[in-house]
C-alpha positions as CSV (number, residue, x, y, z in Angstrom):
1,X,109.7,104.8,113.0
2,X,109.8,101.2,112.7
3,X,106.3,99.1,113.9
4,X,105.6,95.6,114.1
5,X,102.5,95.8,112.9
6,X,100.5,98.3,110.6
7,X,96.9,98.6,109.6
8,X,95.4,100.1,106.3
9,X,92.2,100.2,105.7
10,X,89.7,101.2,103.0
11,X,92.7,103.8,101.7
12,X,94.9,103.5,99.0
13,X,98.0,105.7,97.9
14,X,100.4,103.7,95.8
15,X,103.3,105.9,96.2
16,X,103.5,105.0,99.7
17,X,103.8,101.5,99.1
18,X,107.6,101.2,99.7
19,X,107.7,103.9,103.0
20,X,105.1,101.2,104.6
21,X,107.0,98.3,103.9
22,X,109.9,99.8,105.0
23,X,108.7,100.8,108.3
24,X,107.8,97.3,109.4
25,X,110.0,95.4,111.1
26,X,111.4,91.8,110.3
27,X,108.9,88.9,111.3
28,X,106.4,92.4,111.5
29,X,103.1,91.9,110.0
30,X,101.3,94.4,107.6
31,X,96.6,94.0,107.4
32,X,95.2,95.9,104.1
33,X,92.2,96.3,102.7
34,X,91.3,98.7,99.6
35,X,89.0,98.4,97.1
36,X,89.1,96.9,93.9
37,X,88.3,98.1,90.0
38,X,85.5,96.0,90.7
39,X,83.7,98.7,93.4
40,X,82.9,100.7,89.9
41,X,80.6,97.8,88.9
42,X,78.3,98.4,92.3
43,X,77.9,101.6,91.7
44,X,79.6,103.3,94.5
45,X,82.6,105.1,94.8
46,X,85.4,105.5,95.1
47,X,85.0,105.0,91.5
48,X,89.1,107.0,90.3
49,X,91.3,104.3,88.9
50,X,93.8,106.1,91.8
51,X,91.6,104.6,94.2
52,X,90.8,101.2,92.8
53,X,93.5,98.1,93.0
54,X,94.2,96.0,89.7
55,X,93.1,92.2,89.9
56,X,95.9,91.0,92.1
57,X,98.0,94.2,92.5
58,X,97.4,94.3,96.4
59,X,99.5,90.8,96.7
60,X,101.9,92.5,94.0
61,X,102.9,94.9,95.8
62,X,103.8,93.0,98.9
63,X,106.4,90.6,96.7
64,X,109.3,89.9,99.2
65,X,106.7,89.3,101.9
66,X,105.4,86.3,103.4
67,X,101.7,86.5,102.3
68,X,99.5,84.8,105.1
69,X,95.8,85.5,103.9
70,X,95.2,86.8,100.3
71,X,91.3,86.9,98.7
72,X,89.5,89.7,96.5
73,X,85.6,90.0,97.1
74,X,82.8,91.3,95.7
75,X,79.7,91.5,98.0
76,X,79.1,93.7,100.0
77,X,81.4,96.1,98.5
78,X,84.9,95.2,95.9
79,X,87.9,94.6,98.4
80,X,91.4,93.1,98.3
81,X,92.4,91.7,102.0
82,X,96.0,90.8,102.5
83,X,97.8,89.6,105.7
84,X,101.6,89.3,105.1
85,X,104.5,89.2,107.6
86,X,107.9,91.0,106.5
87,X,111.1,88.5,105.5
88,X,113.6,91.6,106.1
C-alpha cells in the first residue's frame, strides 16, 4: 500500500527505513520522532543503541526527501523530529 502520509512515533527499527519510504507517495509527507543516544544521559530508557538515533541520522535517512522541519532535543526526554515530503 501506498499512503500520503505516515506517522512514527517514539519507535525505531532501522531496517524498515526503505519499506516506509517506499510506501509514501510523491508530494506524500512522512512525521517521525525517536529518541536519540542522548535519552541514555537522563537516565531512562530505551537505553539499546538499536533504539537510540545517531546525532543527525534521523535527517540521514530521509536523503532524497524534502526535509520541512528538522531539530534534536533534549528536555523533556532526547528526541529527533523530522517532517519531510517525498520528491519521488
Amino acid at each position: 500500500a501506498r499512503f500520503d502520509l505516515v506517522v512514527v512515533s517514539r519507535y525505531l527499527q532501522r531496517d524498515l527505513f526503505a519499506d516506509l519510504q517506499a510506501s509514501i507517495v510523491p508530494g506524500g509527507a512522512v512525521i517521525y520522532e525517536t529518541f536519540t543516544i542522548n535519552q541514555r544521559a537522563l537516565g531512562r530508557p530505551p537505553a539499546s543503541a538499536d533504539h537510540l538515533l545517531e546525532p543527525d541520522e534521523l535527517r540521514r535517512r530521509f536523503d532524497g526527501f524534502e526535509v520541512l522541519f528538522y531539530e534534536e532535543v533534549t528536555d523533556p526526554d532526547a528526541l529527533a523530529r523530522l517532517v519531510a515530503r517525498s520528491r519521488s
